[in-house]
Structures are given as C-alpha cells and as structure tokens.
Biopython code that builds the backbone (N, CA, C, O; Angstrom):
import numpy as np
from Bio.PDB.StructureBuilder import StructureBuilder

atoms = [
    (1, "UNK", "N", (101.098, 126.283, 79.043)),
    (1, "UNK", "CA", (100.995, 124.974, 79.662)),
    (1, "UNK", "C", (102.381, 124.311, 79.575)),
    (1, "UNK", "O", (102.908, 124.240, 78.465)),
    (2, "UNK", "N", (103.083, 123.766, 80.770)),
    (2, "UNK", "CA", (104.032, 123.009, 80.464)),
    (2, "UNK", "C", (104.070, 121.619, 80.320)),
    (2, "UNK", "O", (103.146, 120.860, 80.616)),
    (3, "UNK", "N", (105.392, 121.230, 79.760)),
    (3, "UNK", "CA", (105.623, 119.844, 79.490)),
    (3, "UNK", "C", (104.831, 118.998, 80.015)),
    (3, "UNK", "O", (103.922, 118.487, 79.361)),
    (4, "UNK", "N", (105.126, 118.634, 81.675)),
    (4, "UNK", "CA", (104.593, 118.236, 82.826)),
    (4, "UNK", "C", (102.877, 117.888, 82.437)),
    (4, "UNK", "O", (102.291, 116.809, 82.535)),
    (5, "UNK", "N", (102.343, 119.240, 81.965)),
    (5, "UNK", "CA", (100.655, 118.709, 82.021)),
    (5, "UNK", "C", (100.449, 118.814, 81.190)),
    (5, "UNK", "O", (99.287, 119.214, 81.120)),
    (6, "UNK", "N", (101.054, 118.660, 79.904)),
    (6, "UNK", "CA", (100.761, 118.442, 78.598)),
    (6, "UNK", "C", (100.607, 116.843, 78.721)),
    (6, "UNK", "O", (99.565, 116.212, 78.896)),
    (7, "UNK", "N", (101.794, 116.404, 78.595)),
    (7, "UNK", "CA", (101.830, 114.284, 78.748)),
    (7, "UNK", "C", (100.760, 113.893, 79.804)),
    (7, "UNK", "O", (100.357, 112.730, 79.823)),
    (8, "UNK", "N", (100.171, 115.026, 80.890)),
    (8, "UNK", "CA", (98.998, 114.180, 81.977)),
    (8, "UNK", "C", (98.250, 114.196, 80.727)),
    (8, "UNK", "O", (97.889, 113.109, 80.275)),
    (9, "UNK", "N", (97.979, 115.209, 80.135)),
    (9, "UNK", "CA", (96.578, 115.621, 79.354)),
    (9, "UNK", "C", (96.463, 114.054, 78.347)),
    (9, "UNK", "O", (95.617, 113.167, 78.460)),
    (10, "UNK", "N", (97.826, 114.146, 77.215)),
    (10, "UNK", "CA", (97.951, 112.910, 77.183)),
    (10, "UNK", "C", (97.886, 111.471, 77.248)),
    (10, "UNK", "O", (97.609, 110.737, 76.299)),
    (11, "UNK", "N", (98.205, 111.051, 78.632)),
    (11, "UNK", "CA", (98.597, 110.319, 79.181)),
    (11, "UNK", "C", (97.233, 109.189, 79.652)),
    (11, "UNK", "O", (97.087, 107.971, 79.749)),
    (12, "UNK", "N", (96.189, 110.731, 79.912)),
    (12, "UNK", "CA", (95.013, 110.012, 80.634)),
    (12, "UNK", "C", (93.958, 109.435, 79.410)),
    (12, "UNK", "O", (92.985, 108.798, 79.817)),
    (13, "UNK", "N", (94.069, 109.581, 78.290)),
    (13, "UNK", "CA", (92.556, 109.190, 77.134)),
    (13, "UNK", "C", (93.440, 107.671, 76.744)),
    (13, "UNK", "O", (92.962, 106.599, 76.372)),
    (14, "UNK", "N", (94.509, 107.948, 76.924)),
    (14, "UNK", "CA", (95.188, 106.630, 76.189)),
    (14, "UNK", "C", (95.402, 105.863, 77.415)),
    (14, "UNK", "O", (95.834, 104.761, 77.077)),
    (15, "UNK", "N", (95.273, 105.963, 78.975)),
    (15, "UNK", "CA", (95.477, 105.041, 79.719)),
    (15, "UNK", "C", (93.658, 104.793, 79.483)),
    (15, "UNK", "O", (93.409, 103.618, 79.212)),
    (16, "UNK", "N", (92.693, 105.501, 79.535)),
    (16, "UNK", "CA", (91.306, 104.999, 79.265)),
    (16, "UNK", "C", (91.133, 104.138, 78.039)),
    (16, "UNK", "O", (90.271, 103.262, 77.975)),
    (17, "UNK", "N", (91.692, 104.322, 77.397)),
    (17, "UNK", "CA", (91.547, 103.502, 75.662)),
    (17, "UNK", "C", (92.271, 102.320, 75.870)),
    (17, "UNK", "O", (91.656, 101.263, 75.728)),
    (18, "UNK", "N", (93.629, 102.285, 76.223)),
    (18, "UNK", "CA", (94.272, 101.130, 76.680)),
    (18, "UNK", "C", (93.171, 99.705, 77.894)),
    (18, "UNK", "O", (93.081, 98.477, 77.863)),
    (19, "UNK", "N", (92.436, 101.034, 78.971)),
    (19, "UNK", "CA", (91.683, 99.965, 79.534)),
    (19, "UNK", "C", (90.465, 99.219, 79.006)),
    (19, "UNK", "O", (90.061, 98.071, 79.189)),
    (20, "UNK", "N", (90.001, 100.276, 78.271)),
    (20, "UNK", "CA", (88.910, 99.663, 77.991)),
    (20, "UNK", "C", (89.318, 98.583, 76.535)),
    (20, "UNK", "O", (88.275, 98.042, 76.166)),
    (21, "UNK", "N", (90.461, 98.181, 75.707)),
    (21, "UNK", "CA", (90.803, 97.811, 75.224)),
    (21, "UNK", "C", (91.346, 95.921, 75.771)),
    (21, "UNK", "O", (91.369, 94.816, 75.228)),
    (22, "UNK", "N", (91.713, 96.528, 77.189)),
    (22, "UNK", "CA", (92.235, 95.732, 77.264)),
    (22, "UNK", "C", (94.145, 95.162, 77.316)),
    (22, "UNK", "O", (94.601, 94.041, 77.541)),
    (23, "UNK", "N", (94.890, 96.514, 76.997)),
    (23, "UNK", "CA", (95.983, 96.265, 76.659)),
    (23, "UNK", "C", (96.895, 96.852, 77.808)),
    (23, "UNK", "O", (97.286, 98.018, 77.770)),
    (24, "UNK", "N", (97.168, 96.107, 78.686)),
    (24, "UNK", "CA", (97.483, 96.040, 79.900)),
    (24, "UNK", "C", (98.801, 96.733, 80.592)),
    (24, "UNK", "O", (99.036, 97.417, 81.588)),
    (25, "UNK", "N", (99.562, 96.134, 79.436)),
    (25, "UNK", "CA", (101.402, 96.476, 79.576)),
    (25, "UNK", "C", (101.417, 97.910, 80.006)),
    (25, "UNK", "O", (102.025, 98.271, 81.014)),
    (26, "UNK", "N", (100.434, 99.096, 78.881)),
    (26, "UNK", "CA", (100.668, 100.637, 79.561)),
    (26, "UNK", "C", (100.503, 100.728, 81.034)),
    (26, "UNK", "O", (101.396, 101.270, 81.686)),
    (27, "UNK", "N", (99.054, 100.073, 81.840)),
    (27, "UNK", "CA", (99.093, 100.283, 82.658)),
    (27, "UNK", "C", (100.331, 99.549, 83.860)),
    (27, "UNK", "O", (100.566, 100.070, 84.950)),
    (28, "UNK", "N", (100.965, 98.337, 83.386)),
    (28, "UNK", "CA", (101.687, 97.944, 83.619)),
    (28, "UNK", "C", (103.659, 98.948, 83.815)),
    (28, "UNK", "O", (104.630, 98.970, 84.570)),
    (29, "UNK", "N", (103.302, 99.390, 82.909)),
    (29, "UNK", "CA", (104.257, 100.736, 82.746)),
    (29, "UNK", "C", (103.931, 101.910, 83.445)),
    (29, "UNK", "O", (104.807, 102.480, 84.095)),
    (30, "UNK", "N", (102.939, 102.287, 83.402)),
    (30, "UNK", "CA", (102.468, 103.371, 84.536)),
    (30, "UNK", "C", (103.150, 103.072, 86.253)),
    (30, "UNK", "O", (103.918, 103.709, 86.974)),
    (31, "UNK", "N", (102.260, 101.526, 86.422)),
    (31, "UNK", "CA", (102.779, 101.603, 87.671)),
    (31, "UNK", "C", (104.199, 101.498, 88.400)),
    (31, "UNK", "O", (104.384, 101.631, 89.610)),
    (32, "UNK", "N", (105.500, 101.140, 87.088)),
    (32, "UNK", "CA", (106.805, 101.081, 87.353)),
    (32, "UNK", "C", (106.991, 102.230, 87.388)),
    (32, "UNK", "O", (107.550, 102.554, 88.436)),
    (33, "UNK", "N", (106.640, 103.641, 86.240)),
    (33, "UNK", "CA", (107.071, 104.902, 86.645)),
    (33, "UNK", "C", (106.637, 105.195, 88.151)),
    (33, "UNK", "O", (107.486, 105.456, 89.004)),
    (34, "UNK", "N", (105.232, 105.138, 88.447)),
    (34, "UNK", "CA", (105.144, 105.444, 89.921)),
    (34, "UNK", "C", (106.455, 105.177, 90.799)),
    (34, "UNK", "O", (106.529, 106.106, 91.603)),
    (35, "UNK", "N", (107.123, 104.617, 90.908)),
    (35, "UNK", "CA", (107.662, 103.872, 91.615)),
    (35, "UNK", "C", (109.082, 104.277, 91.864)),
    (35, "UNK", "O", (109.785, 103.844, 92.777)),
    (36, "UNK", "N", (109.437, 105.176, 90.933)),
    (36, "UNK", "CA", (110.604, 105.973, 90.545)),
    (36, "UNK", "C", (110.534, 107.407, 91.480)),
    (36, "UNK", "O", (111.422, 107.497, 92.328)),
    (37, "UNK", "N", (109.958, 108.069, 91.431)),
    (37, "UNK", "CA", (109.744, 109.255, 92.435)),
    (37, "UNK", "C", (109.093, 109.074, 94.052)),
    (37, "UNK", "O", (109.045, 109.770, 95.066)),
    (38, "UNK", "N", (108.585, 107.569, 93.591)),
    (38, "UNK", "CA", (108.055, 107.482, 95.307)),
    (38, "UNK", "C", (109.665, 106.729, 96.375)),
    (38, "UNK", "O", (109.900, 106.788, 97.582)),
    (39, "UNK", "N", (110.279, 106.233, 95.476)),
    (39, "UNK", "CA", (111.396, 105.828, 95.679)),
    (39, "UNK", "C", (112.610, 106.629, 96.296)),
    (39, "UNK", "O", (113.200, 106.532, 97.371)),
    (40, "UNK", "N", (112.763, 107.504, 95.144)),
    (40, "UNK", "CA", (113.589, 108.343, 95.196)),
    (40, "UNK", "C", (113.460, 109.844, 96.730)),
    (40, "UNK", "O", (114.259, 110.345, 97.520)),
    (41, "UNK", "N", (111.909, 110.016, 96.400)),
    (41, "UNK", "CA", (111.626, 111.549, 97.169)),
    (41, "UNK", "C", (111.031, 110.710, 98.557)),
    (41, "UNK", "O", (110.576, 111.425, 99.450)),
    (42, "UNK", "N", (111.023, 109.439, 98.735)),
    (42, "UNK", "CA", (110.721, 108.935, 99.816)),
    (42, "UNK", "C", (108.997, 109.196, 100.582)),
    (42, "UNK", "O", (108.664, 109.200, 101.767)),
    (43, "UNK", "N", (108.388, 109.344, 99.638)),
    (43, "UNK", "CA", (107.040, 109.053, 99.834)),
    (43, "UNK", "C", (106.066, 108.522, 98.864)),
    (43, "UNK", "O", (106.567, 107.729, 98.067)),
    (44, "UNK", "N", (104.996, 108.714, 98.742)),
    (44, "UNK", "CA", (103.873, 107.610, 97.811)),
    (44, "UNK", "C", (102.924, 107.778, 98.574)),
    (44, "UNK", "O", (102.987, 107.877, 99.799)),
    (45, "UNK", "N", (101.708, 107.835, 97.706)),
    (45, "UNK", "CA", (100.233, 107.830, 98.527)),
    (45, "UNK", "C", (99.513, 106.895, 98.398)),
    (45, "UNK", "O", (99.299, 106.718, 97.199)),
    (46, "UNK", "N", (98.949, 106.093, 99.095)),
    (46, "UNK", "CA", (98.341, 104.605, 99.095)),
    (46, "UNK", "C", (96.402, 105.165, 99.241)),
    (46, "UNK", "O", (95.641, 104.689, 98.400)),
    (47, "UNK", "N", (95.983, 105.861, 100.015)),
    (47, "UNK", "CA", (94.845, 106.238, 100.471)),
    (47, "UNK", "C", (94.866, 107.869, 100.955)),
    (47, "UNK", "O", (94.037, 108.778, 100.915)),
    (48, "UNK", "N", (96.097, 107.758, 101.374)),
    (48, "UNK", "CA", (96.808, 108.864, 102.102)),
    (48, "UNK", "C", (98.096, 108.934, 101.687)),
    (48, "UNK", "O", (98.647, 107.954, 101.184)),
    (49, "UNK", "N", (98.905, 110.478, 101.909)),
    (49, "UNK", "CA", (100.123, 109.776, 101.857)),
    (49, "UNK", "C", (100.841, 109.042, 102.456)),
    (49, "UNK", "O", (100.369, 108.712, 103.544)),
    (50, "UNK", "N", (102.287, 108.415, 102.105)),
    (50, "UNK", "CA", (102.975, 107.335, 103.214)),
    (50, "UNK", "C", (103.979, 108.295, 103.028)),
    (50, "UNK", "O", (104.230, 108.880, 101.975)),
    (51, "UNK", "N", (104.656, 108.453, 104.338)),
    (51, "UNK", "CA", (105.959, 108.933, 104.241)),
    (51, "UNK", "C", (106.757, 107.249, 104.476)),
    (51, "UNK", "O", (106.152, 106.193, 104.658)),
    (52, "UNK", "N", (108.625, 107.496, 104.379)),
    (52, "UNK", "CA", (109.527, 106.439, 104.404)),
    (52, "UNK", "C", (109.556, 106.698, 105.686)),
    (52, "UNK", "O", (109.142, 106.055, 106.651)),
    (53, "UNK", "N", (110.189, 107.896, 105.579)),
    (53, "UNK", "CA", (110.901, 107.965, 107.179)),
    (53, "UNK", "C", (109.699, 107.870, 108.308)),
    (53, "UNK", "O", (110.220, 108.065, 109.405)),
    (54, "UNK", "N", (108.364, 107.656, 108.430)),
    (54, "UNK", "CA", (107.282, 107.798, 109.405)),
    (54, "UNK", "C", (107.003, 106.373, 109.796)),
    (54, "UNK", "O", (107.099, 105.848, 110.906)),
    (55, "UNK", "N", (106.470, 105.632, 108.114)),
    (55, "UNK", "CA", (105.617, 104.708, 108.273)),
    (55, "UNK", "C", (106.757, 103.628, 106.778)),
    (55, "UNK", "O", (106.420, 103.396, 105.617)),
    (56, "UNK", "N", (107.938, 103.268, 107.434)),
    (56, "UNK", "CA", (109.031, 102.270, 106.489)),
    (56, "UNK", "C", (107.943, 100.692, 105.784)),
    (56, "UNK", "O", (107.640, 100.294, 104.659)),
    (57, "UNK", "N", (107.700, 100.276, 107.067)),
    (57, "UNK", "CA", (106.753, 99.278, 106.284)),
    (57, "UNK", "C", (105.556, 99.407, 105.412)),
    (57, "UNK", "O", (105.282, 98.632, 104.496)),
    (58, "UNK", "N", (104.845, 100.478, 105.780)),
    (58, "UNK", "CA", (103.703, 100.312, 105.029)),
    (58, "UNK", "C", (104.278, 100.951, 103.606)),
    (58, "UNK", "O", (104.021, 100.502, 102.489)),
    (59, "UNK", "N", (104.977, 101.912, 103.853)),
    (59, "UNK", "CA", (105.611, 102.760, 102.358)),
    (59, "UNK", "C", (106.303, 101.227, 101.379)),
    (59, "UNK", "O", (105.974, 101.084, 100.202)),
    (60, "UNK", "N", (107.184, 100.281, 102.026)),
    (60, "UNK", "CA", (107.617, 99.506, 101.270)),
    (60, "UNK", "C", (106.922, 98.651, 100.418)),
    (60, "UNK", "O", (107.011, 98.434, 99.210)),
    (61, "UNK", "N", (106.148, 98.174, 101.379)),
    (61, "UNK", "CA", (104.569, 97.177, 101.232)),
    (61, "UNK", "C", (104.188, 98.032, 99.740)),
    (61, "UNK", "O", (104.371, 97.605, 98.600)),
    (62, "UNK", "N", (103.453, 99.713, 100.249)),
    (62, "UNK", "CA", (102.992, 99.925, 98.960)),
    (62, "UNK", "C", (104.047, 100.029, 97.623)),
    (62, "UNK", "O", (103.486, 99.956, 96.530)),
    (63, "UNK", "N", (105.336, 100.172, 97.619)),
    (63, "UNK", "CA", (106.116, 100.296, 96.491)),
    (63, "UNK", "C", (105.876, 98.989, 95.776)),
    (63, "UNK", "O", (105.513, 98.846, 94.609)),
    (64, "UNK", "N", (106.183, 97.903, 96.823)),
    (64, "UNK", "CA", (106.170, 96.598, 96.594)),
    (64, "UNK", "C", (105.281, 95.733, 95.753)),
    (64, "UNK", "O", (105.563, 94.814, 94.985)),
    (65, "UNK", "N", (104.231, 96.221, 96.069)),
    (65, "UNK", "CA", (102.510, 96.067, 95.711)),
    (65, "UNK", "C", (102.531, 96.470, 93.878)),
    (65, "UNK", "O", (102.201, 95.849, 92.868)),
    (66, "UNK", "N", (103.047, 97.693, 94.122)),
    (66, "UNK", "CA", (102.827, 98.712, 92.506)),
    (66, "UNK", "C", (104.061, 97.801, 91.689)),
    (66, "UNK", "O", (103.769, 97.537, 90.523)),
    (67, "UNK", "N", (105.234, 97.358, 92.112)),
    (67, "UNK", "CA", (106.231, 96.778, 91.377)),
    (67, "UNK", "C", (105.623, 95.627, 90.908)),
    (67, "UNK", "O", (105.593, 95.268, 89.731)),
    (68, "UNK", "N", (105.153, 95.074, 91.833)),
    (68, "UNK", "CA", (104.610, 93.440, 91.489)),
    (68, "UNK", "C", (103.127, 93.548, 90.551)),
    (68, "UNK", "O", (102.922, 92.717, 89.666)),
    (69, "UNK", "N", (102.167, 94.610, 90.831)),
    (69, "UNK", "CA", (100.756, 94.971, 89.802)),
    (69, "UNK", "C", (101.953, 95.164, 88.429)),
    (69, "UNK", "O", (101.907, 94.485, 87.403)),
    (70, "UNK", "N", (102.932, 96.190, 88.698)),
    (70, "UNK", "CA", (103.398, 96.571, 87.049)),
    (70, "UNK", "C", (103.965, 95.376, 86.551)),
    (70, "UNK", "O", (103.574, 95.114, 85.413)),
    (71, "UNK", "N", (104.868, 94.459, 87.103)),
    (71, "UNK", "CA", (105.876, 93.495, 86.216)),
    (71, "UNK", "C", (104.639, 92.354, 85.754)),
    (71, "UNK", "O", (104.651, 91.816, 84.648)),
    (72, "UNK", "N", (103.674, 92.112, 86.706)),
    (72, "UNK", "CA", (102.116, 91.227, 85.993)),
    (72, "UNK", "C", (101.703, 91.749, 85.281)),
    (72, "UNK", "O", (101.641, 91.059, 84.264)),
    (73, "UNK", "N", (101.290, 92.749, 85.138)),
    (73, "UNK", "CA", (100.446, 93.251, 83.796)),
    (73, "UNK", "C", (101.052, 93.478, 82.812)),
    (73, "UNK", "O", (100.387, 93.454, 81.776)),
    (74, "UNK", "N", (102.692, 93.821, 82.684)),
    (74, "UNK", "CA", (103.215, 93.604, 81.311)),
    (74, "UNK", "C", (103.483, 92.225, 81.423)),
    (74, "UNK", "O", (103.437, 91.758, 80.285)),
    (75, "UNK", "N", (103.800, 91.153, 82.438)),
    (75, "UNK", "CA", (103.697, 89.645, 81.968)),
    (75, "UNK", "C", (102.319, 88.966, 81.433)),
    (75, "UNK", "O", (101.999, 87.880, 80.949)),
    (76, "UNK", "N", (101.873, 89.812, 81.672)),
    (76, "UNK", "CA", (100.213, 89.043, 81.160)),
    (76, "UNK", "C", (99.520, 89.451, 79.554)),
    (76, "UNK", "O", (98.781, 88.871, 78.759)),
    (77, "UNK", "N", (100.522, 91.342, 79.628)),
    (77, "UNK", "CA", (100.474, 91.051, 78.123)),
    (77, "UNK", "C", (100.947, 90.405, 77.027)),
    (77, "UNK", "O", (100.428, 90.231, 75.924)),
    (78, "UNK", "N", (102.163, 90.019, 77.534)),
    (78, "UNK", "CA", (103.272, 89.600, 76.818)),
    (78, "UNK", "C", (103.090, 87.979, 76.697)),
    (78, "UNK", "O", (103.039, 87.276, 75.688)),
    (79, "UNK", "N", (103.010, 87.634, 78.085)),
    (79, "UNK", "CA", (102.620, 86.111, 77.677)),
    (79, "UNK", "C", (100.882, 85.898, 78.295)),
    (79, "UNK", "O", (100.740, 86.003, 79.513)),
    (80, "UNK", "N", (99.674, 85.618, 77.465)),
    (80, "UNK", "CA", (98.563, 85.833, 77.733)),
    (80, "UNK", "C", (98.250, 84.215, 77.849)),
    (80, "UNK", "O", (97.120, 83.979, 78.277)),
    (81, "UNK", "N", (98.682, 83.602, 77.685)),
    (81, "UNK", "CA", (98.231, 81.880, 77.845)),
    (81, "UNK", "C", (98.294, 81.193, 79.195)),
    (81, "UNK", "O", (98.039, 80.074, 79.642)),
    (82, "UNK", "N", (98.860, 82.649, 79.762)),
    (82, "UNK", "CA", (99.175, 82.117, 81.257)),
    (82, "UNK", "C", (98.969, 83.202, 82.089)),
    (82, "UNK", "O", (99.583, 83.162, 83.155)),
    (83, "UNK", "N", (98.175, 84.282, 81.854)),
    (83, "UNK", "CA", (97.091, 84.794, 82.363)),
    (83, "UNK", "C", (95.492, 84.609, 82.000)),
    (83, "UNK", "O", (94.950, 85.443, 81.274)),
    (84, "UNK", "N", (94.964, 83.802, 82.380)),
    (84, "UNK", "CA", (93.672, 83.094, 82.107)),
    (84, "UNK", "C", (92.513, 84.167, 82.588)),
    (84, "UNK", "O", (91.511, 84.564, 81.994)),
    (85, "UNK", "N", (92.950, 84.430, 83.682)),
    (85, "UNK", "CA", (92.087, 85.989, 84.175)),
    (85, "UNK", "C", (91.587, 87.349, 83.487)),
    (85, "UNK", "O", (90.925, 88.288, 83.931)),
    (86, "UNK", "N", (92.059, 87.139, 82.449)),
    (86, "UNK", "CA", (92.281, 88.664, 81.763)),
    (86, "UNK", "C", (91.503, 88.184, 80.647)),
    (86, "UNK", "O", (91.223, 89.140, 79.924)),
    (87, "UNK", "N", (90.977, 86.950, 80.149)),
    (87, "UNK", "CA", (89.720, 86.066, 79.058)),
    (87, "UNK", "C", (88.606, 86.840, 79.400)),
    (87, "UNK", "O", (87.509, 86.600, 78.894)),
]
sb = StructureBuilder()
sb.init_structure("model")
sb.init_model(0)
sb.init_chain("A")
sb.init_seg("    ")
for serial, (resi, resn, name, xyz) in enumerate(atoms, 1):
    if name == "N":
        sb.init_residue(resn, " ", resi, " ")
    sb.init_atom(name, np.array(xyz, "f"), 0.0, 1.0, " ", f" {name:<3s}", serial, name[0])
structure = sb.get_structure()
C-alpha cells in the first residue's frame, strides 16, 4: 500500500470523528488542500468534473466556493462567538 492511500485510510475516521465532534478547522483544512491540485492541474469536480480550460467560470466559482467553506470553518473554529450557527 502506498503513502497516498495510507493518509486516505487515515484521513477519513478522523475527518468522521472531527464531524461528529464538531471540530470544524480539519474540515476547514481539507477544503484548502482541495484547492491546491484543482488549481494547479486545472480541474476539480463539483458534481461532475469541471475542466479550466472548458468551463473558466464555473471551475472558478467552484475553487472559490471551497476557499471561502475552508477560511469559515477554520474562522468559526477559532473564533466561535461569532459563529452562532455552529450552537
């Protein structure tokens, strides 16, 4: 087994424990890594995949979307008095 699907194996009981916990920031961190290879290799899958070069707006939209879910959910862990939603 390599590296690669060792950390999924990983990756996935502690993003479940984190949710059902409540502790947001990982998933908040998850969705900034996304964001790094969809960036870079110029695609990302929203429902389907998006290519850059096909479909520029909707691909941006979704990067856009995952940047702004990740930088809230580590702001909401970090400062929780001003995420009221998450009570």
């Amino acid at each position: 087994m390599n590296r690669q699907r060792v950390l999924n194996y990983i990756a996935f009981p502690i993003l479940g424990v984190s949710a059902v916990l409540g502790i947001y920031w990982i998933w908040g961190l998850l969705f900034l890594w996304w964001l790094v290879p969809a960036v870079l290799g110029g695609q990302t899958h929203f429902v389907f995949q998006v290519n850059r070069s096909k479909d520029p707006l909707l691909f941006w939209a979704v990067v856009i979307l995952w940047a702004l879910a990740g930088v809230m959910m580590i702001a909401a862990s970090l400062f929780p008095q001003y995420a009221p939603w998450l009570v």
